[in-house]
VOPA-310732 format. One line per field, with one value per residue (C-alpha): x, y, z; residue in one letter; residue number from 1. Coordinates in Angstrom, 2 decimals, always signed. Layout:
% VOPA-310732
u <- X ...
v <- Y ...
w <- Z ...
residuo <- A ...
num <- NUM ...
END
This chain:
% VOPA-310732
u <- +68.17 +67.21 +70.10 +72.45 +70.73 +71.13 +74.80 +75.13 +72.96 +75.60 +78.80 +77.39 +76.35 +79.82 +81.64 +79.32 +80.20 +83.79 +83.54 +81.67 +84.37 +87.36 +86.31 +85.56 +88.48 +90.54 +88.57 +90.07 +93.37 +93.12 +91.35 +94.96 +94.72 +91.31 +92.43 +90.47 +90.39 +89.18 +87.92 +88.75 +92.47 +91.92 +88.25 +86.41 +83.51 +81.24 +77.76 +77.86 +79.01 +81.03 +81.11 +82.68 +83.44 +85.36 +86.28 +87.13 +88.82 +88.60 +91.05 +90.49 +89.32 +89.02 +84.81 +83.82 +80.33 +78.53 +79.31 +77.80 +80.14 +79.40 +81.65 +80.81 +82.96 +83.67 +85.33 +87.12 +87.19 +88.49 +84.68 +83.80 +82.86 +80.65 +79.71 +78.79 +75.66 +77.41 +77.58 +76.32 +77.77 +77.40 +78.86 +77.07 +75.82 +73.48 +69.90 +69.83 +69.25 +72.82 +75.86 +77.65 +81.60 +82.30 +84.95 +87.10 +88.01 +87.14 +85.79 +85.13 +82.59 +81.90 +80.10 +78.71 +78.03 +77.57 +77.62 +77.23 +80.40 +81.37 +84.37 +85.75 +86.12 +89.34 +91.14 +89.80 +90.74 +88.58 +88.55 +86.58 +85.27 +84.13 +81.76 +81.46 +78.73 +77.94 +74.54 +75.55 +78.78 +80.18 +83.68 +85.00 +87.78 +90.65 +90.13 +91.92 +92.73 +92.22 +92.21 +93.08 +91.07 +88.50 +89.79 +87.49 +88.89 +84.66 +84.48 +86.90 +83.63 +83.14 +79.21 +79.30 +80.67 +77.12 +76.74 +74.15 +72.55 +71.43 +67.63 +68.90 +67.70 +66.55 +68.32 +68.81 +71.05 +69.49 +65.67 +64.89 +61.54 +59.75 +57.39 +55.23 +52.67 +50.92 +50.01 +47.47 +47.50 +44.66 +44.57 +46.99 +48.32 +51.69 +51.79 +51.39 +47.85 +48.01 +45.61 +48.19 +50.85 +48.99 +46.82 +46.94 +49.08 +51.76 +51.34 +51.97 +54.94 +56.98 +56.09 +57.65 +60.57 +60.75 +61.09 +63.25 +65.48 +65.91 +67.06 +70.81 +69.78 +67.57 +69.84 +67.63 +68.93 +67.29 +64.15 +62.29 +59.97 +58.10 +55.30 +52.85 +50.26 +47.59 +47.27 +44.63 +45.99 +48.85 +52.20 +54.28 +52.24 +51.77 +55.83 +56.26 +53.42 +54.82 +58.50 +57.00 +55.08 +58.40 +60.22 +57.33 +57.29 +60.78 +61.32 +58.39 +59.36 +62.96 +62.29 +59.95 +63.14 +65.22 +62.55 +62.94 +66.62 +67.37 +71.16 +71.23 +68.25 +70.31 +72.16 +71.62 +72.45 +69.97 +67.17 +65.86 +63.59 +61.85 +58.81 +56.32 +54.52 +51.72 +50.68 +49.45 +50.61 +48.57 +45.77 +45.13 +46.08 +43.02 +40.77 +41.44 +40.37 +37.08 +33.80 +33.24 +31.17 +32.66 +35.70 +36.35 +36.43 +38.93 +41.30 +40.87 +41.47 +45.15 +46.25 +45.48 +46.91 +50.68 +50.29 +49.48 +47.19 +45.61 +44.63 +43.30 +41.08 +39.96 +38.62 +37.39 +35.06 +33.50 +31.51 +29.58 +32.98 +35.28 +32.97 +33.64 +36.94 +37.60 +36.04 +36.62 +39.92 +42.08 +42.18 +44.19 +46.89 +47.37 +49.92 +53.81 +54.53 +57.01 +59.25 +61.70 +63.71 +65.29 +67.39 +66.65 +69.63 +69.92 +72.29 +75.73 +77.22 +78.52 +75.09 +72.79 +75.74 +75.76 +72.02 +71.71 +73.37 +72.18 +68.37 +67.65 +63.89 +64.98 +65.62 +63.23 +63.21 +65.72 +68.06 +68.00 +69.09 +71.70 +73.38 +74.01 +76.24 +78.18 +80.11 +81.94 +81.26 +78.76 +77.67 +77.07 +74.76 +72.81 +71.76 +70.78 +68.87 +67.23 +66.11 +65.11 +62.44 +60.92 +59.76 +59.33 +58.18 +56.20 +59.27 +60.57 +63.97 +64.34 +64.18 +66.33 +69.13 +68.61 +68.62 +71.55 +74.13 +72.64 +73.99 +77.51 +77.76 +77.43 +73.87 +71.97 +69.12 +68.55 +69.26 +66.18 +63.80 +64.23 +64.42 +61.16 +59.72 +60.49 +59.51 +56.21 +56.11 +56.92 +56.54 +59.30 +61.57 +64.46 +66.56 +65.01 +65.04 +68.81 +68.92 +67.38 +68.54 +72.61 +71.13 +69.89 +72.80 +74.88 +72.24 +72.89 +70.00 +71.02 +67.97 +65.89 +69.09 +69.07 +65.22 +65.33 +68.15 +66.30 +63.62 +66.12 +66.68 +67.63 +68.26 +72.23 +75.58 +75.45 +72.85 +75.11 +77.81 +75.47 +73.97 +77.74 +78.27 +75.00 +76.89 +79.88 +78.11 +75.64 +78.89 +78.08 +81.38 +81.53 +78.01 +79.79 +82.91 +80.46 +77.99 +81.35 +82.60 +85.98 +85.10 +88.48 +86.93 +88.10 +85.03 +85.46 +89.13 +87.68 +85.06 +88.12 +89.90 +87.54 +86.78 +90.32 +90.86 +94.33 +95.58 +92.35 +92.01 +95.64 +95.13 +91.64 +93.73 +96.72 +93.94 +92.38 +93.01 +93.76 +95.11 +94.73 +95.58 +92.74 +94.09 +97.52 +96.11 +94.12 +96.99 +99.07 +96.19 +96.52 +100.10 +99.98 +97.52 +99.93 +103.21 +104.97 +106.27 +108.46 +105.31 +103.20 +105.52 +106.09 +102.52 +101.94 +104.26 +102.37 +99.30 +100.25 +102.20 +99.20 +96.88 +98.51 +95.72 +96.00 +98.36 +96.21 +94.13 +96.84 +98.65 +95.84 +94.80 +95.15 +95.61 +99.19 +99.38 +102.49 +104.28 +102.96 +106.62 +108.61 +111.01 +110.26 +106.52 +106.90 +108.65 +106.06 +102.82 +104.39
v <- +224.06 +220.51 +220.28 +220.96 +218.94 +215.94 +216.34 +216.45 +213.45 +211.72 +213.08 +211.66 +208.03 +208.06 +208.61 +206.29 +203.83 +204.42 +203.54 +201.09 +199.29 +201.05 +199.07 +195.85 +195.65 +196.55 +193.47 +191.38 +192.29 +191.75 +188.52 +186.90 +187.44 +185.56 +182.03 +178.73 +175.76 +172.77 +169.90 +167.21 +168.87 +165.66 +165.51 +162.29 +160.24 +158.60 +156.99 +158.00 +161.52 +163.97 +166.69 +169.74 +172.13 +174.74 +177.98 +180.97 +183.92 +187.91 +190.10 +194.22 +196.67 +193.95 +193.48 +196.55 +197.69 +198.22 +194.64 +191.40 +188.36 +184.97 +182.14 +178.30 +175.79 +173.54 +169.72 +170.11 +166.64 +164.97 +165.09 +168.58 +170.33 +169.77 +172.79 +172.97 +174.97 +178.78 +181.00 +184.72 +187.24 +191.37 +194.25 +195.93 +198.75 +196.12 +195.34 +192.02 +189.02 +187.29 +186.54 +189.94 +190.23 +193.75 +195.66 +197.47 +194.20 +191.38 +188.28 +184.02 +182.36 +178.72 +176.70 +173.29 +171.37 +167.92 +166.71 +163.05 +161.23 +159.86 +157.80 +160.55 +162.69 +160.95 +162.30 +166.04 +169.32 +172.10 +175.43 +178.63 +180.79 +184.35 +186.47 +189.74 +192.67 +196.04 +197.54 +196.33 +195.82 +192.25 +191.29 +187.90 +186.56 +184.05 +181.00 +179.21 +176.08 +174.80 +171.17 +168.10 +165.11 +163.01 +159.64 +156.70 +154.29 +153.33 +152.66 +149.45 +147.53 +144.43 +144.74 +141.03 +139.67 +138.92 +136.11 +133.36 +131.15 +127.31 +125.90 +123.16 +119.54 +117.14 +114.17 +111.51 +108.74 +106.05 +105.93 +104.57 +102.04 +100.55 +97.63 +96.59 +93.63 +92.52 +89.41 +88.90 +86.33 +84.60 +85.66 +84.17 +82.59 +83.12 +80.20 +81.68 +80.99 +79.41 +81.95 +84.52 +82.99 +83.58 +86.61 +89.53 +91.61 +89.36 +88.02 +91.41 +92.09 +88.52 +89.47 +93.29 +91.56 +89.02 +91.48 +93.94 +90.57 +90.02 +93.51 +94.29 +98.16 +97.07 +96.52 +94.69 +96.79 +95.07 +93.13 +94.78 +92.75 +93.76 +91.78 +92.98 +91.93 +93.64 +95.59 +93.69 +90.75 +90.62 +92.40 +89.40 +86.97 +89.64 +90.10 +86.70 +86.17 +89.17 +87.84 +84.56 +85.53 +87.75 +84.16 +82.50 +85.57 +85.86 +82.13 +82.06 +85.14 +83.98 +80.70 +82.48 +84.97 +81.76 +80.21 +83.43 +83.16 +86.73 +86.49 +87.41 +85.67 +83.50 +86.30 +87.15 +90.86 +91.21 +91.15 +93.62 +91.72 +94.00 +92.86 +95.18 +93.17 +95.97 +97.82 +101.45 +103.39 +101.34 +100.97 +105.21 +105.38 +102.73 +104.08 +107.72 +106.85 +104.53 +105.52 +103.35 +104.55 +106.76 +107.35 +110.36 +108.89 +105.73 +108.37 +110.91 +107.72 +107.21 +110.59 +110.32 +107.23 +105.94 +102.91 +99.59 +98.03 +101.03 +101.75 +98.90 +98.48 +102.07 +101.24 +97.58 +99.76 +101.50 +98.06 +99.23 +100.25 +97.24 +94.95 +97.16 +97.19 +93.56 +93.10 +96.11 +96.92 +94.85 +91.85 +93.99 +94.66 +91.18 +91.02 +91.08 +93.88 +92.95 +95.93 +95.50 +98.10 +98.56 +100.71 +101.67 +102.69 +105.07 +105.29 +105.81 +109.46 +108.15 +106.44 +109.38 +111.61 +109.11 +109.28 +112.86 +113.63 +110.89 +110.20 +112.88 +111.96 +108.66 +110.71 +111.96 +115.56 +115.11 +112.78 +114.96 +118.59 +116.78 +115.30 +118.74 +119.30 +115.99 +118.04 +121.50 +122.09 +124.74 +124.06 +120.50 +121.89 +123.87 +121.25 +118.93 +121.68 +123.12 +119.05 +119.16 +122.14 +120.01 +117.04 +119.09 +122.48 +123.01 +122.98 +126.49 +124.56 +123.96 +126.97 +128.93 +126.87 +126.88 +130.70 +130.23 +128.42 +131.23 +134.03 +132.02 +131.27 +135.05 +134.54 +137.29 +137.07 +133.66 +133.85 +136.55 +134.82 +131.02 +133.35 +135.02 +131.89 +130.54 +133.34 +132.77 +129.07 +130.17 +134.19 +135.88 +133.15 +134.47 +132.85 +133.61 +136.92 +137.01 +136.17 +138.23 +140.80 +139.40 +139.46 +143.14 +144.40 +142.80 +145.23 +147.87 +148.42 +149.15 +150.31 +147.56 +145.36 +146.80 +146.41 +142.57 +141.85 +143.46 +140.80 +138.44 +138.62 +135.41 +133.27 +133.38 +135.07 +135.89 +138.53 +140.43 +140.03 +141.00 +144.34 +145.43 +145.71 +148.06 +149.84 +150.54 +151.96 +154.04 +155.27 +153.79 +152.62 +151.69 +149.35 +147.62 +146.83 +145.44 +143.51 +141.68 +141.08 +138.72 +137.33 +137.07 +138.83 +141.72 +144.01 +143.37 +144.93 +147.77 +148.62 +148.43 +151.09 +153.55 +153.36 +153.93 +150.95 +150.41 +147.40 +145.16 +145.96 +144.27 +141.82 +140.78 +141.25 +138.73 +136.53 +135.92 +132.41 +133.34 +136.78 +138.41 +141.94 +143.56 +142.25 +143.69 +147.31 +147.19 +146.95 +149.64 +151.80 +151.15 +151.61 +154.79 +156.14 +155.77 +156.56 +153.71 +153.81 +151.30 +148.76 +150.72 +149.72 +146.45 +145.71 +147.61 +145.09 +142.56 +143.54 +144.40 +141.43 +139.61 +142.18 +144.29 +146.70 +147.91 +150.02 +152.77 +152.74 +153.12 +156.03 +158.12 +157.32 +160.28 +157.48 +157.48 +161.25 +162.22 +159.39 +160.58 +162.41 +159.34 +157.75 +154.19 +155.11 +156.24 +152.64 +150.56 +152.11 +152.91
w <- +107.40 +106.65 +104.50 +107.40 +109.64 +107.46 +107.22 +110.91 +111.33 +108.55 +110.36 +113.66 +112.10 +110.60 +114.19 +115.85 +113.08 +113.34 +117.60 +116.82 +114.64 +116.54 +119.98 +118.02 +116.50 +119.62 +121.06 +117.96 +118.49 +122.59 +121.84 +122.83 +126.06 +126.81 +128.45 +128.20 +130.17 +128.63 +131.10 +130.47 +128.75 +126.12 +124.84 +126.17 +125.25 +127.08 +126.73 +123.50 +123.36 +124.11 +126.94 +127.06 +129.80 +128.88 +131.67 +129.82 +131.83 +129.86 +130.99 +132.48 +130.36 +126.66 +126.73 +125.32 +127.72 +124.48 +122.22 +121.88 +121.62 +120.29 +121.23 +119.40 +120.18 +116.84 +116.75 +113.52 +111.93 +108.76 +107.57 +108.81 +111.21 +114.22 +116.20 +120.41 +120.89 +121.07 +124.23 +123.70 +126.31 +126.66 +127.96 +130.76 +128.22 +126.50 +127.70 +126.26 +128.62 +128.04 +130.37 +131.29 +131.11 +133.22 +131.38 +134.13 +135.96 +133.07 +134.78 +134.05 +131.84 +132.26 +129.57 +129.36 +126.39 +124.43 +120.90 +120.04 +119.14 +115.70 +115.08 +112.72 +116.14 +117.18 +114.35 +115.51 +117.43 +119.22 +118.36 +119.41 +116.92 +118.02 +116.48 +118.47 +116.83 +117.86 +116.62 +112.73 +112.41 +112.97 +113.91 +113.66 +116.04 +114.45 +115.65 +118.78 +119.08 +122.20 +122.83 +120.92 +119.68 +121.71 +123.26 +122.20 +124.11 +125.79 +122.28 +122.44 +124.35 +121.99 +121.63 +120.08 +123.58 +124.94 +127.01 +125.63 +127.90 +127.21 +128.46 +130.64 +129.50 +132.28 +130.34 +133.36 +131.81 +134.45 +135.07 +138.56 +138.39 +141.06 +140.07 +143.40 +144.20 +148.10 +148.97 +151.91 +154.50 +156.48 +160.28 +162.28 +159.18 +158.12 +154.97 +151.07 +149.93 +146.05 +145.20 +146.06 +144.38 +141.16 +141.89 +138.84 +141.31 +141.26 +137.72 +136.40 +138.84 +137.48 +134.18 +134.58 +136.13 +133.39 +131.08 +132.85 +133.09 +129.72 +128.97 +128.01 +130.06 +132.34 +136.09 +138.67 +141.48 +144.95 +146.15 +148.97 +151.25 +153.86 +156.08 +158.45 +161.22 +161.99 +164.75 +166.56 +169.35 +171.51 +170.13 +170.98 +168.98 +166.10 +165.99 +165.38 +163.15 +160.61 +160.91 +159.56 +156.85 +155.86 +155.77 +153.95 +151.33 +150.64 +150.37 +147.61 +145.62 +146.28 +143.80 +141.47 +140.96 +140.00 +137.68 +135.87 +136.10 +137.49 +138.12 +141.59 +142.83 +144.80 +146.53 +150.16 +150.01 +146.90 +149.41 +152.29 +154.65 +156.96 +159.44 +161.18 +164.01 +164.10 +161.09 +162.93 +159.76 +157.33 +159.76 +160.10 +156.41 +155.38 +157.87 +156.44 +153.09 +153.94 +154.94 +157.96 +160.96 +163.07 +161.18 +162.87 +166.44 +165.93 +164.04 +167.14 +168.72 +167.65 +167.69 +171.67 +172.45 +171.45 +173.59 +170.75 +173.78 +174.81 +171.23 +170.55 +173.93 +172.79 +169.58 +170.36 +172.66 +169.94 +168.99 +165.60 +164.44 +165.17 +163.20 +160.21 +160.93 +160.99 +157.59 +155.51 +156.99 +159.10 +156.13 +153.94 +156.44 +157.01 +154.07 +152.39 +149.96 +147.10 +146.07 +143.04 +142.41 +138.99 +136.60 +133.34 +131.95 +128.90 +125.71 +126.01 +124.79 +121.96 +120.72 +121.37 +119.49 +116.66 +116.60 +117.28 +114.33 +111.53 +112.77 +115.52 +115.50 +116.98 +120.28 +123.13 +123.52 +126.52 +124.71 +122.03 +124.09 +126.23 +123.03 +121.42 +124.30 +123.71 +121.01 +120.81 +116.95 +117.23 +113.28 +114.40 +117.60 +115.39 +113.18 +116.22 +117.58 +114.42 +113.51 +117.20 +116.44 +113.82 +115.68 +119.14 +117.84 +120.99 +123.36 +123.98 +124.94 +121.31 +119.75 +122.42 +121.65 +117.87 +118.50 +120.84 +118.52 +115.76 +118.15 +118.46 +114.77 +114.17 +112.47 +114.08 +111.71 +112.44 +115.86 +116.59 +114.48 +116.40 +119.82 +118.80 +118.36 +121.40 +123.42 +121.64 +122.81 +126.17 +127.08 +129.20 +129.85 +131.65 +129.77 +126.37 +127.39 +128.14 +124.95 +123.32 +124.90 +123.05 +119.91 +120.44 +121.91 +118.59 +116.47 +118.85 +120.46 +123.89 +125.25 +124.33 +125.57 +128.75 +128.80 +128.13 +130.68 +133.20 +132.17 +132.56 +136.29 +137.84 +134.48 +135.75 +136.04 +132.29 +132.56 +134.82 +132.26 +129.65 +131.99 +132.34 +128.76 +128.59 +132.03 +129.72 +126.83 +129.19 +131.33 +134.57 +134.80 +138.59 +137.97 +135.10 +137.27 +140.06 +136.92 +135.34 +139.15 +138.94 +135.19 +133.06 +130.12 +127.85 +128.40 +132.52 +131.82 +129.91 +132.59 +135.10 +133.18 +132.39 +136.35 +136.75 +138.64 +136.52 +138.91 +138.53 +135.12 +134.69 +136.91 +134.90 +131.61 +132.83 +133.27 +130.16 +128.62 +125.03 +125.11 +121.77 +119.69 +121.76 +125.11 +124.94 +123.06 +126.53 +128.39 +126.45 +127.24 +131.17 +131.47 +128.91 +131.53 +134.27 +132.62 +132.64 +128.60 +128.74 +129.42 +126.45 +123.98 +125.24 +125.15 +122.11 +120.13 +121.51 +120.11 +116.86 +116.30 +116.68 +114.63 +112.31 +111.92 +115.12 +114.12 +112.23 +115.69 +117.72 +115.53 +115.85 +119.79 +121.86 +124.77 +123.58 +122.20 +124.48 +122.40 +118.96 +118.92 +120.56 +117.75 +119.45 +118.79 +115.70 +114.43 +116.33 +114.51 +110.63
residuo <- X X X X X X X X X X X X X X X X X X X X X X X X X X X X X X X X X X X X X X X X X X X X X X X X X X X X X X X X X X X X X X X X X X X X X X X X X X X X X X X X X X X X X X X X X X X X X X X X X X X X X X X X X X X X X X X X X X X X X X X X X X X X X X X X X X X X X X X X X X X X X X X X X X X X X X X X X X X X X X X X X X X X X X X X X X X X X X X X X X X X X X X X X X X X X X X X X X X X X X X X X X X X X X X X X X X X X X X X X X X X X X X X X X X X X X X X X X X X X X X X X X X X X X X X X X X X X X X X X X X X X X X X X X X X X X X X X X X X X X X X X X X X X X X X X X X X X X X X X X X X X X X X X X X X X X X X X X X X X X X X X X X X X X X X X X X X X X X X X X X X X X X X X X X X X X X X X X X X X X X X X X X X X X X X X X X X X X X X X X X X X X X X X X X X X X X X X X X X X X X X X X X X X X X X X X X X X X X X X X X X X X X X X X X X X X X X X X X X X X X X X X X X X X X X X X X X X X X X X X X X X X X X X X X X X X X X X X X X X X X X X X X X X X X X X X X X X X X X X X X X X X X X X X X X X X X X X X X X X X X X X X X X X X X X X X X X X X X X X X X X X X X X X X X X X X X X X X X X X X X X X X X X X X X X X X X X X X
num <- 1 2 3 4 5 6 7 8 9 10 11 12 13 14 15 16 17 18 19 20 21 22 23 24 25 26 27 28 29 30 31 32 33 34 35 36 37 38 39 40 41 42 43 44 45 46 47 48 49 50 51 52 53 54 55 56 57 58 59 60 61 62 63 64 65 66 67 68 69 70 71 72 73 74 75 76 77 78 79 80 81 82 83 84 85 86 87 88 89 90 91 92 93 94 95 96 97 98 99 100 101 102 103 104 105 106 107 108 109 110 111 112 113 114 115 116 117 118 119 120 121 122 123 124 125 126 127 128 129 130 131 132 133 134 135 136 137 138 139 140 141 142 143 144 145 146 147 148 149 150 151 152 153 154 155 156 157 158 159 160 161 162 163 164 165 166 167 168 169 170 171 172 173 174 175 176 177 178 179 180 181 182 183 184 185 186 187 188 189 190 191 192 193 194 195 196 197 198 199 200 201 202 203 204 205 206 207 208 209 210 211 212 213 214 215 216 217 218 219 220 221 222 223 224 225 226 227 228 229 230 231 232 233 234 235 236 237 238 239 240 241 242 243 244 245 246 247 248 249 250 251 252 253 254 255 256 257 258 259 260 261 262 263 264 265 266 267 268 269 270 271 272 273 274 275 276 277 278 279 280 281 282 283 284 285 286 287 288 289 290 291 292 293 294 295 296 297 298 299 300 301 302 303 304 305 306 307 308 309 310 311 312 313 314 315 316 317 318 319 320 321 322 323 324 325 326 327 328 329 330 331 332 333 334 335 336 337 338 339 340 341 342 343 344 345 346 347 348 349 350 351 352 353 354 355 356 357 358 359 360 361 362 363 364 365 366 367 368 369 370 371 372 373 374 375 376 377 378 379 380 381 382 383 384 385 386 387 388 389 390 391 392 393 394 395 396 397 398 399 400 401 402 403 404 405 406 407 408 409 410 411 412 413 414 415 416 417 418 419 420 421 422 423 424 425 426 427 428 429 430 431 432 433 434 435 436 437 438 439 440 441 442 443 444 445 446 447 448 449 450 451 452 453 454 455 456 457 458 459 460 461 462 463 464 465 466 467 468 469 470 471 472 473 474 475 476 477 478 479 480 481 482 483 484 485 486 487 488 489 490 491 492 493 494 495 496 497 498 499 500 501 502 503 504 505 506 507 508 509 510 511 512 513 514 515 516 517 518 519 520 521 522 523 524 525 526 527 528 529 530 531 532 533 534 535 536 537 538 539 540 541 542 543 544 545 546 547 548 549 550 551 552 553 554 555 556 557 558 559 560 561 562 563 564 565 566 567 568 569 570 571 572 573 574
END
């Protein structure tokens, strides 16, 4: 009895065996008739990677109720292979938790999913490999092929384009100086006293002009004078009094000027004689800063009254006051004011270039940044810049631009360290942080790019160059295109293009000043995208007359895979 029960248990495991591998490998043989549409039809990559979406449609009566089927999509690449996460679906006998494909009337499958993009993906093509199981036995599907390659063509963004920025020097080639001395007069009195011709005041003021007149650099630009009365007395008599003492000032400073022998001392327009019969401004400006009784009430006093008279009845009136005022305060106003106006004038370009580059520490720290820029040799900069650290270490300025003319020169490791430094000198500088924020962007660091531009904010239109580069590699294509805005630049075409804004991105292209290899790939790539072959090929000769080893990249870009078979295509990239 047990013995024939075992055989019938054996004869039934057989059959059920034999289904099982009958329906699986009608599902194999059917497996032609499942259709996939790949989105984008050419493989794309963007930020970084690559996404896949990928409709599948399974026809009546081919998903057996009772199998499991296990569908990985694989990028097949010169290196190996890189596999999509896989996609398990089940027929509607199966209690598992996976996608169900009915089997009388078939149905769709979408799937979603992203790898991260190496360059050896270009080269590539996608298959689907099927697994499909029932209890233990395991069938596996040939593979379909079922899209081509990935285009790379986000992958043209130069990362070493970065805009630098430069700490501005406040160089000013001529120094404006004012050199200033009073004289005072008695009341009523308009003639020079002898004291005042030889008071410190106006010693010190000849012997600034002296010296300012026996300077090659030194331009003696204009001799102010102005005379006042003070505002006490009748406004008539005052008017005349200052004009006098204006006459009597000028006429005395007027020969001291031609003892010293300053060449235009005997020049009518080298003077500006001004008079001021009543002197309110000085008046409330003395009274303000002295401590005379009540203060308050003679400068309440002029902010009522406009009227000279009225004024001064007002504050005559307050008795205690006015005797105060007519010694402590109304002497001083009773005076000329000498004003000579002069121009120190600085090196020429060529000196401070000469120096700049034998004997920097000659230089101030202004002289010193402006004459960097004199020249265009960036080696040259560098040297003035990195001297320039050594005598003004504490100067943030400095070390941006050492760190700056490091960036252009290519030296990245230089660059970060003299940027470091001066962000240490001066934290979160705008325009250190632009910086920065090239130099990580050249090491690839696109987060901590991104990061530091933001920090940037405000330091000028390179940041938004520098944030559209990020744009590009993140895939915020239409953010780049606003970032780069109308700048003739290479990555501001590329951002163009992958928006699919083909006209601007020619447009920008045409633009640039010294088109290279890149330039016209760019454009081959634009027209390829809208057909027009004659232009690819055109521009495609371009480029690789100027750069030969475009051609490997361009024999292998599925931007131009409809030519891969075109004879004229064929000639251009062997």
């Amino acid at each position: 009895m047990k013995k024939f029960n075992h055989s019938i248990l054996m004869a039934i495991a057989v059959v059920f065996l034999l289904s099982g591998c009958s329906g699986l490998n009608k599902m194999k043989k059917s497996a032609s008739g499942i259709k996939y549409e790949v989105k984008p039809e050419v493989l794309e990559t963007h930020a970084g990677n690559v996404d896949l979406v990928i409709e599948a449609r399974y026809p009546e009566k081919f998903f057996n109720k009772k199998a499991i089927v296990v569908a990985t999509p694989v990028l097949k690449t010169p290196t190996g292979d890189v596999e999509f996460k896989p996609l398990t679906l089940q027929g509607e006998s199966v209690t598992a938790n996976n996608k169900v494909v009915n089997y009388a009337s078939g149905g769709k499958v979408s799937y979603n999913g992203i790898v991260p993009y190496t360059k050896e993906m270009r080269q590539s093509e996608l298959i689907i490999k099927v697994e499909a199981s029932m209890k233990a036995k395991k069938v596996n599907f040939a593979p379909v092929k079922i899209a081509d390659g990935v285009i790379s063509t986000p992958t043209l963004l130069a990362n070493n384009a970065g805009e630098v920025i430069i700490a501005p020097d406040k160089f000013q080639r001529i120094i404006p100086e004012t050199y200033q001395a009073d004289i005072n007069f008695d009341i009523n009195r308009a003639e020079v006293k002898k004291g005042e011709m030889k008071s410190d005041d106006v010693t010190a003021l000849k012997d600034k002009v002296s010296a300012a007149n026996a300077k090659s650099n030194y331009d003696i630009k204009k001799i102010n004078i102005s005379s006042y009365a003070s505002p006490d007395g009748k406004l008539d008599l005052n008017d005349k009094l200052a004009k006098e003492r204006s006459k009597t000032s000028s006429n005395f400073f007027k020969k001291e000027l031609e003892t010293m022998k300053v060449t235009k001392a005997d020049q009518t327009e080298f003077y500006k004689i001004m008079s001021t019969a009543e002197d309110w401004d000085g008046f409330k400006e003395k009274v303000s800063q002295s401590s005379i009784q009540d203060k308050d009430l003679i400068l309440r006093v002029l902010s009522m009254y406009n009227d000279p008279d009225v004024r001064e009845k007002e504050i005559r009136n307050i008795s205690a006051a006015f005797t105060e005022l007519t010694s402590q305060i109304l002497p001083a106003l009773r005076r000329s004011k000498f004003e000579v106006n002069v121009d120190v004038i600085g090196k020429s370009d060529q000196e401070l270039l000469k120096i700049a580059t034998s004997k920097p520490s000659d230089l101030t720290v202004e002289e010193v940044l402006y004459a960097a820029t004199l020249t265009k040799d960036v080696k040259v900069q560098n040297g003035i810049y990195k001297a320039a650290t050594e005598k003004f270490s504490n100067d943030f300025r400095t070390w941006n631009d050492l760190g700056m003319t490091a960036v252009l020169l290519g030296d990245m490791k230089s660059a970060k360290t003299a940027l470091e430094k001066a962000n240490s000198v001066k934290a979160n500088d705008p325009i250190v942080m632009n910086n920065l924020g090239v130099v990580a962007l050249a090491e690839g660091e696109f987060g901590k790019a991104e990061g530091l531009f933001r920090g940037a904010a405000g330091a000028g239109s390179q940041v938004d160059h520098n944030m559209g580069i990020v744009n590009v590699k993140n895939g915020t294509y239409s953010q780049a295109v606003t970032n780069f805005g109308s700048a003739c630049l290479f990555n501001a075409a590329l951002a163009q293009t992958l928006n699919k804004d083909y006209a601007k991105a020619l447009k920008t292209l045409d633009c640039i000043a010294v088109p290279t290899g890149m330039t016209n790939y760019l454009k081959a790539v634009v027209y390829a995208r809208q057909g027009q072959n004659a232009n690819v090929f055109k521009s495609l000769e371009a480029a690789l007359a100027a750069q030969a080893d475009l051609k490997q990249l361009a024999k292998t870009d599925l931007e131009f895979g409809k030519l891969f078979e075109d004879a004229k295509f064929k000639a251009l990239v062997q």
